[in-house]
C-alpha angles and dihedrals in degrees: 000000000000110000105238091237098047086104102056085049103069087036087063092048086045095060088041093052086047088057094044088047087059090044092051092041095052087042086054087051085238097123113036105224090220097048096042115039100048092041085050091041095061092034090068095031100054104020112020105035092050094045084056090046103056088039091052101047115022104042099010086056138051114190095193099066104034101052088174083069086073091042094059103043086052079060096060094037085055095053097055093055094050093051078042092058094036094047079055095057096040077060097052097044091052112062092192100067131077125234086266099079096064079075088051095049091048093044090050088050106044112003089114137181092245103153101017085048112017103044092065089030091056093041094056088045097057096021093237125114084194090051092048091049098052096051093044095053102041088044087057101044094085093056098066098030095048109001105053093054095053092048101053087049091070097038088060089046095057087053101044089048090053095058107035084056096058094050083055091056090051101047089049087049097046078048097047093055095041092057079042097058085041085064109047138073119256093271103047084039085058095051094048089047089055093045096051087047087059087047091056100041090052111117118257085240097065086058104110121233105265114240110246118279130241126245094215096055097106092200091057092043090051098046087049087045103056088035077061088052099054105031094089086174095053085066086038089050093044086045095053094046091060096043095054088047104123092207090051095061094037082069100056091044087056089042098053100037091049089041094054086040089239092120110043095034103043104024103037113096094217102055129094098238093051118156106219088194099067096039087114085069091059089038097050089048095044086048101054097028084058082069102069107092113026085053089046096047096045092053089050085056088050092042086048090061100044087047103041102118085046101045099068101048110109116100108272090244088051097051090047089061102053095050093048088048095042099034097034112023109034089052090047085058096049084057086057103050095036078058088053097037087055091231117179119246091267100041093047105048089047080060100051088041097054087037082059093051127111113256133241142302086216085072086062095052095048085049092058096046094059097036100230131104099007095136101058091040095058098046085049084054094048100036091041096052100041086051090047095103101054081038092061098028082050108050092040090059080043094063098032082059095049099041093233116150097354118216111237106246 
């Protein structure tokens, strides 16, 4: 007798030999990590995951018929805002870190691999391709429609913060030498004229970096504040960042094709009312959406590679924690509120499963845009995704034990 997770299983071991592939491709020197990888990168971001995306929600759902659909992606949308809440209180618990990191610590908690990761995952739990399609992508909705904002918000902040500090450090320095030359003689007024002019003149290279702010320094969260305040263009660039996302705008066009019925009704193949003549629409989405995740996967092997000596460069109890927090709580949580949320058994094990995936190579990126937190993002990527398998294989036995969300038999 087969044993029922046999085929998650070997779809596991099948994202992991993806990723291997990539590794042993860049080490070959076959793939060039600087060719490939940004080139993939944009291929999925602006061509394959929207085409998924379309193809999965607005003609592979109707949320007219399946109520529970609204349900689960209130699940997801619950559980952000919880890590959110809680990333706010780590910072300002921790003196030593920025207001950034409240971005790296939500990142780190519920940036998740929902479509890269969850869509095939979900698809080898219940056996459906369709199945796996429609809680990926619902479980990844919220991220680009609440979370990436609000991301960005605090990524802007970081780098606001950084640089309105460091005009106030100026300006108290250019103040300090000012009250200095008031109160000395001509001679010593001459010598610290000639000093702050040195100070001035010094290259911006021999600055050195600033060590990271605290959240709790009222001084630094007033002055970032009132920058907020009158930076008009920091809110105009966070906005545009968020308009000329392609995902973005893949959602809207699902939500509006499976809301007017268009989609699931004309364009679904397995619908009555099917229109033969535009089945290239459904077959050009499914094409290029299929290539999500082995193209994704490939290029985080190749990153991997490029990456190795950096990825591993957190301190061993640090990174304990944040696989404990990302593979075992987050996804407790997710059984609490799929309990709350009254999800049906497949519904709500599909949630628990995606919430216990690895996240995302994207929170990397943002990461390294923004220069913070790079180190302990990529080493949640890596350790996440090579501990996928007993992760899966885990959670699933856990809910079969404790008779939580039953698979159908």
């Amino acid at each position: 007798m087969t044993w029922k997770y046999t085929n998650v299983l070997n779809e596991c071991i099948m994202v992991l030999l993806t990723i291997g592939l990539g590794i042993v491709a860049s080490r070959l020197e076959v793939i060039e990590f600087q060719s490939f990888v940004p080139s993939a990168t944009k291929f999925v971001f602006y061509i394959a995951l929207p085409c998924l995306v379309i193809q999965g929600l607005g003609i592979g759902m109707d949320f007219y018929s399946d109520t529970l659909l609204w349900n689960f992606f209130g699940a997801y949308l619950v559980l952000r805002a919880i890590f959110l809440v809680v990333s706010l209180i780590l910072v300002g618990l921790d003196r030593s870190k920025g207001i950034g990191y409240v971005a790296v610590y939500w990142l780190s908690f519920t940036w998740i691999s929902t479509v890269i990761l969850g869509v095939p995952i979900s698809a080898a739990v219940f056996g459906n391709a369709n199945v796996g399609k429609k809680f990926g992508i619902l479980a990844g909705i919220s991220s680009f429609i609440f979370q990436l904002p609000l991301q960005l918000f605090f990524l802007e902040c970081h780098a606001l913060q950084d640089s309105s500090i460091e005009e106030l450090k100026e300006k108290n320095r250019v103040h300090e030498c000012e009250e200095d030359i008031e109160g000395c003689g001509a001679d010593e007024s001459e010598e610290i004229n000639i000093q702050c002019e040195r100070d001035e003149e010094k290259p911006t290279e021999q600055v050195l970096p600033r060590k990271p702010s605290s959240l709790g320094n009222e001084d630094e969260v007033a002055v970032t504040a009132s920058s907020l305040l009158k930076n008009r263009h920091v809110w105009k660039k966070i906005a545009v960042q968020v308009t000329r996302n392609p995902v973005l705008w893949a959602i809207l066009v699902g939500f509006t094709l499976t809301l007017s019925t268009i989609g699931p009704r004309f364009l679904n193949p397995t619908s009555g009312d099917y229109v033969p003549g535009l089945g290239w629409i459904f077959l050009t989405l499914d094409w290029l959406g299929a290539c999500v995740s082995p193209v994704s996967l490939f290029a985080m092997g190749v990153w991997m590679q490029k990456e190795w000596r950096s990825l591993f460069g957190i301190p061993w109890w640090s990174a304990t924690l944040y696989m404990l927090s990302k593979l075992v709580i987050v996804p407790m949580f997710m059984v609490f509120l799929a309990k709350a949320m009254h999800l049906d058994n497949q519904s709500g094990r599909a949630a628990v499963l995606i919430a216990a995936l690895p996240i995302s190579l994207a929170s990397f990126v943002l990461a390294s845009r923004y220069k913070i937190g790079e180190a302990v993002l990529s080493e949640n990527v890596a350790l996440g995704t090579i501990l996928i398998l007993p992760t899966i294989l885990i959670w699933n036995i856990v809910l079969d034990q404790l008779d939580v969300f039953p698979l159908s038999e």
